[in-house]
C-alpha positions as CSV (number, residue, x, y, z in Angstrom):
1,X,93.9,91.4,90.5
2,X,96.7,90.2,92.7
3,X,99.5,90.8,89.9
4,X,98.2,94.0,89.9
5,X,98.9,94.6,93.4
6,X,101.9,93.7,93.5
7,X,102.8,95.5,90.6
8,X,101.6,98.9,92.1
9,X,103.8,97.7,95.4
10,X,107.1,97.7,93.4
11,X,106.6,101.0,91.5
12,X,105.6,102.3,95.3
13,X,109.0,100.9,96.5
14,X,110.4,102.8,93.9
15,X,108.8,105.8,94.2
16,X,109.8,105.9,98.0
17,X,113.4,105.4,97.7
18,X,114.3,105.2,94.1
19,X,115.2,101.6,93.5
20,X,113.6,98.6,92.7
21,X,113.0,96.3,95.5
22,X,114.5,93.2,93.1
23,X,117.5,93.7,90.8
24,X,120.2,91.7,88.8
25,X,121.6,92.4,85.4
26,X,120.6,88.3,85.2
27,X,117.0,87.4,84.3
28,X,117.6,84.1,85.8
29,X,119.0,85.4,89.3
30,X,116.1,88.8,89.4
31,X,113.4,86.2,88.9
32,X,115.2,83.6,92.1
33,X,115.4,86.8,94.1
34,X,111.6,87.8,93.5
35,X,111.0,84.6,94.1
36,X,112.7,83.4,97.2
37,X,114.6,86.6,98.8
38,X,113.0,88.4,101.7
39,X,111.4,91.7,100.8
40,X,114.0,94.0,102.8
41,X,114.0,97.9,103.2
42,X,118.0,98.7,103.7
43,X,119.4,101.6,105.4
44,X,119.8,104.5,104.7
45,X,117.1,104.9,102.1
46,X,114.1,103.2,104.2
47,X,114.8,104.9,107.7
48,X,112.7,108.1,106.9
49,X,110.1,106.3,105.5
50,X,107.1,105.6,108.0
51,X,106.4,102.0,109.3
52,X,102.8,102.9,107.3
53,X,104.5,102.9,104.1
54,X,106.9,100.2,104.6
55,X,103.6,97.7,106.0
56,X,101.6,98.3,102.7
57,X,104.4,97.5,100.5
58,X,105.3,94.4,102.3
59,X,101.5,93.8,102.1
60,X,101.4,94.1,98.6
61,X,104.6,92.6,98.2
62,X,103.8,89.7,99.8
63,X,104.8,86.2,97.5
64,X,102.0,84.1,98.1
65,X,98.7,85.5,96.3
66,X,95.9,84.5,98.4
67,X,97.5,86.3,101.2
68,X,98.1,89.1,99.6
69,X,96.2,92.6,100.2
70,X,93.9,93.4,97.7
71,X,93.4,96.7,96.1
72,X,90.7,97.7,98.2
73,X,92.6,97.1,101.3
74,X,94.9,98.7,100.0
75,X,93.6,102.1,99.7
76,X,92.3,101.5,103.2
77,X,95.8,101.1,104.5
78,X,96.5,103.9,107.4
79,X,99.2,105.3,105.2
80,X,96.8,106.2,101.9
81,X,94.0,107.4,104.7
82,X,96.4,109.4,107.0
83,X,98.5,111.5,104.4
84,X,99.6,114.0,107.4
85,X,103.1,113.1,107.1
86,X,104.5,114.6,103.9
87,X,107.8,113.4,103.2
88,X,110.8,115.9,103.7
89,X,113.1,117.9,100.7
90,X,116.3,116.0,102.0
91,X,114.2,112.8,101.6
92,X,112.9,113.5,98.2
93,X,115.9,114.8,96.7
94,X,118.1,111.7,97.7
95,X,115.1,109.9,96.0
96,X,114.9,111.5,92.7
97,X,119.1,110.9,92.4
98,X,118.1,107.4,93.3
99,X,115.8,107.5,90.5
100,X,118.0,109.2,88.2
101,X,120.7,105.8,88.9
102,X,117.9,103.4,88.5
103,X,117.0,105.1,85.0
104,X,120.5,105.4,83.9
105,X,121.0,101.3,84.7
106,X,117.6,100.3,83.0
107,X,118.9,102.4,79.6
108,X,122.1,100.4,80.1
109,X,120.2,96.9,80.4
110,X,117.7,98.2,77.1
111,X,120.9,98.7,75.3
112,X,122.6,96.1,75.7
């Protein structure tokens, strides 16, 4: 399904750089942003990430469902097909202490 897709492009987002795409600690202003912001991919995080990776998740990002990729397009996306580019240790560790920020804020919310 389409939700689905979309779903699997925000937990690639933030698998890639450790952050959700959307975020306020106000259910009212998250659901205006994922609704009417611009997907983005801010510096620094994004500018080791290939083109490839940031066109699928803008793909599967992408707010209006019958434009959407599909699953199957999806895994046929030059960045699933052409893994030759692995990503590098600097790159992963600033995305695991990403990660680590986004966890620590998302225990805060649950807590709250």
């Amino acid at each position: 399904k389409k939700v689905d897709v979309w779903a699997c492009g925000v937990v690639l987002y933030i698998l890639l750089v450790g952050y959700c795409p959307f975020w306020d600690d106000d259910n009212i202003k998250l659901y205006a942003q994922i609704r009417d912001a611009p997907l983005s991919f801010p510096s620094p995080e994004w500018d080791n990430v290939s083109k490839e990776a940031k066109t699928l998740i803008f793909h599967m990002l992408d707010k209006n469902p019958p434009s959407r990729i599909t699953a199957e397009e999806a895994l046929k996306s030059s960045w699933i097909q052409n893994r030759v580019n692995v990503a590098t240790k600097i790159n992963r560790q600033q995305t695991v202490l990403a990660l680590r920020k986004f966890n620590a804020r998302r225990k805060l919310k649950v807590n709250e």
